[in-house]
C-alpha positions in Angstrom: 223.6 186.1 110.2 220.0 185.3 110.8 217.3 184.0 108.6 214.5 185.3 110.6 212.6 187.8 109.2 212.2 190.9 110.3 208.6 190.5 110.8 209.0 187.8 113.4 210.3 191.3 115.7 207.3 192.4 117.7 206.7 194.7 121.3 206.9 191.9 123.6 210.4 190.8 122.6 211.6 194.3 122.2 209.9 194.6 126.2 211.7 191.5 126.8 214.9 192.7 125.9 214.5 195.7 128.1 213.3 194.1 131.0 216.3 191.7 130.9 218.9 194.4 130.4 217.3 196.5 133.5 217.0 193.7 135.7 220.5 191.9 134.8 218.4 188.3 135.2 215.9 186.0 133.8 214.3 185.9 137.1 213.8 189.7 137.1 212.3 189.7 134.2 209.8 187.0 134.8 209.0 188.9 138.0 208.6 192.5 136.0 207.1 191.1 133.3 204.6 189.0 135.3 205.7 185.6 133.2 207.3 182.6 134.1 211.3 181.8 134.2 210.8 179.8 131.2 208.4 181.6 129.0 211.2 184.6 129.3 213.9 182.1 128.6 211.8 180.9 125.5 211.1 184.4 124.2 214.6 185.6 124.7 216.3 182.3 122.5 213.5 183.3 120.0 215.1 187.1 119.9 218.8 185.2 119.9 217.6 184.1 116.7 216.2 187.1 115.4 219.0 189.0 116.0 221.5 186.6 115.6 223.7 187.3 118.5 223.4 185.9 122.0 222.3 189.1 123.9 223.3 187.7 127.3 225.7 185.8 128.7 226.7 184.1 131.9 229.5 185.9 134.0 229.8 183.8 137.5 226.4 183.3 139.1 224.5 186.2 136.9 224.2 186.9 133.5 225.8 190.4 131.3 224.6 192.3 127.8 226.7 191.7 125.5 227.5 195.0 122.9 225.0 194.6 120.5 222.1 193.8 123.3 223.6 196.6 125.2 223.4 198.5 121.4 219.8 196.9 120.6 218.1 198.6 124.0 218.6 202.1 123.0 217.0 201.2 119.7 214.4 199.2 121.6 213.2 202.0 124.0 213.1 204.4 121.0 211.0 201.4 119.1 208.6 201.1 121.7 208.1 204.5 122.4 206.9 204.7 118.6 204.5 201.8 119.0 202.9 203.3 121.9 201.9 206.7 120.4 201.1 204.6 117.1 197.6 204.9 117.1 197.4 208.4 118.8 196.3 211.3 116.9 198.5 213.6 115.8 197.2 217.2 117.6 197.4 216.7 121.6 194.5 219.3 123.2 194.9 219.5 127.1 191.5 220.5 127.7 190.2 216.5 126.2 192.2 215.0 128.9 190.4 212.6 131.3 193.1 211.2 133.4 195.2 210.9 136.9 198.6 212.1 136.3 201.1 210.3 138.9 204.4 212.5 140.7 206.8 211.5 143.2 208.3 213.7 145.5 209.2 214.5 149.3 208.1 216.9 151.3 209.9 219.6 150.0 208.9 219.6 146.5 205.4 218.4 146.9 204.3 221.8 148.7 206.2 224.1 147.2 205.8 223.1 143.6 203.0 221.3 143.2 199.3 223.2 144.6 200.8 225.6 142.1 201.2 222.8 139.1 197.8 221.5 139.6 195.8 224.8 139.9 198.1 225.3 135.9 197.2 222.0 134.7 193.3 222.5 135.7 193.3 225.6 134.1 194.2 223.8 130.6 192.5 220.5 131.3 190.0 220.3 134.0 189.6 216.3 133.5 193.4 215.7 134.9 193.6 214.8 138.8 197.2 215.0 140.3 198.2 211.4 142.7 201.4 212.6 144.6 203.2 209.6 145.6 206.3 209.8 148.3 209.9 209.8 146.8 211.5 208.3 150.0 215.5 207.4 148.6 214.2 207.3 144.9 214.8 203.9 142.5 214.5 203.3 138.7 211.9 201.1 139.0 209.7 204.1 140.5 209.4 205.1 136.3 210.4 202.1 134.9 207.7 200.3 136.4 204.7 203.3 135.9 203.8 203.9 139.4 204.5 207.1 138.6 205.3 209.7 135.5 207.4 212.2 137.1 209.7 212.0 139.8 211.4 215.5 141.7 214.5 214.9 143.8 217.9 216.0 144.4 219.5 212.8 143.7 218.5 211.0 140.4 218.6 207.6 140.1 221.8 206.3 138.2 220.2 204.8 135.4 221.0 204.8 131.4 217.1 205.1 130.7 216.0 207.7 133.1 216.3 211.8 132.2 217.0 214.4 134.2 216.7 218.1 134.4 217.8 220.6 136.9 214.8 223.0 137.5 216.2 224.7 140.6 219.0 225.2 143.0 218.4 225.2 147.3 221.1 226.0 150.1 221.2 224.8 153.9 219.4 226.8 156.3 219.7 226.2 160.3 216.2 226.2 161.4 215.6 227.1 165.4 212.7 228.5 167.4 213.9 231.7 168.2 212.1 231.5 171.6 214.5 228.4 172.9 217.6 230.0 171.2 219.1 231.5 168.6 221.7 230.1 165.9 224.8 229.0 166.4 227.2 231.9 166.3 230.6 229.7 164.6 231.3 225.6 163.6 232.1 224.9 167.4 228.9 226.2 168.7 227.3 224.3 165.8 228.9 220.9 166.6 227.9 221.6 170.4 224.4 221.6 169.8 221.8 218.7 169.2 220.3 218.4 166.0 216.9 217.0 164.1 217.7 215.4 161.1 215.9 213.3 158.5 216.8 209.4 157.9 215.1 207.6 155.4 214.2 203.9 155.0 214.1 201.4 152.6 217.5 202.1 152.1 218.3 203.5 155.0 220.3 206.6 154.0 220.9 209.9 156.1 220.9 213.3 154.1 223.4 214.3 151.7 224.7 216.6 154.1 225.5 214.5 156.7 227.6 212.8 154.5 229.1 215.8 153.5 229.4 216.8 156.8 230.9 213.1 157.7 233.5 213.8 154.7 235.0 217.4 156.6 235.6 215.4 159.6 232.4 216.8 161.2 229.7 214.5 163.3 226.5 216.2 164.3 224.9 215.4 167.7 221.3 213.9 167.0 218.2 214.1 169.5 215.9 212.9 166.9 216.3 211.4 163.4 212.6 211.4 162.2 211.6 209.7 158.6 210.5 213.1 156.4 210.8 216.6 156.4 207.1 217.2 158.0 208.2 215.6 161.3 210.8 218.3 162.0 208.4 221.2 163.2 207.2 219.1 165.7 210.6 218.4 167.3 211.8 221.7 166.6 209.1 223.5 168.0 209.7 224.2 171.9 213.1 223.1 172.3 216.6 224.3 171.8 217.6 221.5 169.1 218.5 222.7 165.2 217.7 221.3 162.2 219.8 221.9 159.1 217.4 221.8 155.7 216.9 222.9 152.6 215.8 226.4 153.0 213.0 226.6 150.8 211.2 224.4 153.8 210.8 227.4 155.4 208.3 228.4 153.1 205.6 225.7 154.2 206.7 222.9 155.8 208.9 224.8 158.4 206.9 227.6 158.6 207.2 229.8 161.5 210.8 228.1 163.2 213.4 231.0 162.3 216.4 230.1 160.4 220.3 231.8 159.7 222.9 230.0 156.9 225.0 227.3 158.4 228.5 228.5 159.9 230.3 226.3 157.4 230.1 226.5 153.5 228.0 223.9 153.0 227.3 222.5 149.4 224.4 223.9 147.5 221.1 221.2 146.9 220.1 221.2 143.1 216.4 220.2 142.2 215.7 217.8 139.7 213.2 216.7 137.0 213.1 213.2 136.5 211.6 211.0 133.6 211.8 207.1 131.7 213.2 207.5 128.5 209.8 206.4 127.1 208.2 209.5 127.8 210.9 211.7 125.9 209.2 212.3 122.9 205.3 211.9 124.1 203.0 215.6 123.7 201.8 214.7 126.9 204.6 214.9 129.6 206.1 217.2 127.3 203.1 219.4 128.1 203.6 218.2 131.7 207.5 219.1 132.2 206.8 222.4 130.8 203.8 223.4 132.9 206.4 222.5 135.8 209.0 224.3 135.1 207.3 227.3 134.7 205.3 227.0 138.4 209.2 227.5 139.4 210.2 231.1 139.3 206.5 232.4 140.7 206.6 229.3 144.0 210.4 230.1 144.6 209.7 233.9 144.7 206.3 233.6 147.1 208.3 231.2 149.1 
């Protein structure tokens, strides 16, 4: 049992202890925290103490939680969450605001959702500027690290601190210009043709329906992979190749190639909402996820 007091428990140990746990290594942590090796070796044997259990142990050339640190983390995002809206006051007015507000998404998402979500959020706070921020293949450390509050995608990050919500759902659509073409008339005709497809970097990863594709036994014909949605027009446009999006892209991004449903039941593409932990309970995101979700039904039905 430990004779520390309680008082001797402060924010930068609980960050400590959340840092470490994220970043499975002392070296991590340094490197998040912006700290040397040791000092974070030095803080964390002070919070062994506190807590009387050795949080982290080695397992071959890394270290693992234990239970209780793995225990102790939910309690410390909850803590710190606390601490930071400790000296906030209690009413939260939108229109006081005087602040950039930070989302990441792709191409797809940033044009249909949010023009509409900052012409709502001037309306209530005229002192709030919107940075939009590329998604790319999405990490934790996009939140957990505060380059950005909000994060849409249709793949969220496998973490225990990150949130999600689903705010829509898309389907494939075969995108063409009608002028080269038209759509393929069954699966054979489909897997004849060329394609344009996205491939993103930094990790490299194709869409999730080429692996689904990839999964039926199916292999698409590529005469471009380009690295985001917006190149796709380009290639599109005056040739006979396809491109199989989202079909909301057709709204902005794609506007003006035609576009028929794939000639295979394709899986459908869910939307989601993504946020840290940290800002769970905070009026302001709160306010921010809300005014989202209700751009949604009026952008979906003008797209």
């Amino acid at each position: 049992m430990s004779d520390f007091d309680h008082l001797d428990l402060d924010g930068h140990l609980l960050r400590l202890l959340l840092a470490v746990h994220e970043e499975g290594s002392i070296t991590g942590a340094a490197q998040r925290l912006g700290v040397s090796q040791s000092a974070v070796s030095h803080l964390l044997e002070k919070l062994r103490r506190v807590v009387g259990d050795p949080l982290f142990v080695k397992s071959g050339r890394g270290i693992v939680a234990t239970a209780r640190a793995d225990a102790l983390v939910v309690r410390a995002r909850l803590l710190l969450e606390e601490l930071r809206t400790f000296g906030s006051p209690a009413g939260f007015e939108p229109a006081g605001l005087q602040m950039e507000l930070s989302i990441a998404a792709n191409d797809l998402q940033r044009d249909l959702l949010l023009p509409p979500l900052l012409r709502r959020l001037r309306a209530q706070a005229p002192g709030v500027s919107l940075r939009v921020i590329a998604s790319g293949v999405p990490e934790p450390a996009l939140l957990r690290d505060g380059h950005c509050q909000l994060l849409l995608t249709p793949r969220p990050p496998d973490a225990s601190d990150l949130v999600h919500k689903r705010i829509f759902e898309d389907r494939y659509a075969v995108f063409h210009d009608p002028v080269y073409g038209q759509p393929p008339a069954d699966l054979a005709a489909y897997l004849a043709a060329e394609h344009v497809t996205v491939l993103y970097e930094q990790p490299r990863r194709p869409l999730d329906l080429d692996q689904w594709l990839a999964a039926q036994g199916h292999r698409r014909r590529f005469a471009a992979q380009v690295p985001s949605f917006a190149a796709v027009a380009a290639f599109v446009s005056g040739g006979p190749w396809l491109a199989t999006l989202p079909s909301w892209l057709g709204a902005h991004t794609l506007r003006g190639l035609a576009s028929a449903p794939p000639p295979l039941a394709c899986p459908t593409l869910p939307m989601y909402a993504v946020w840290h932990l940290r800002h769970q309970t905070d009026p302001l995101h709160q306010w921010l996820r809300r005014e989202l979700e209700a751009v949604v039904p009026p952008a979906l039905r003008a797209g």
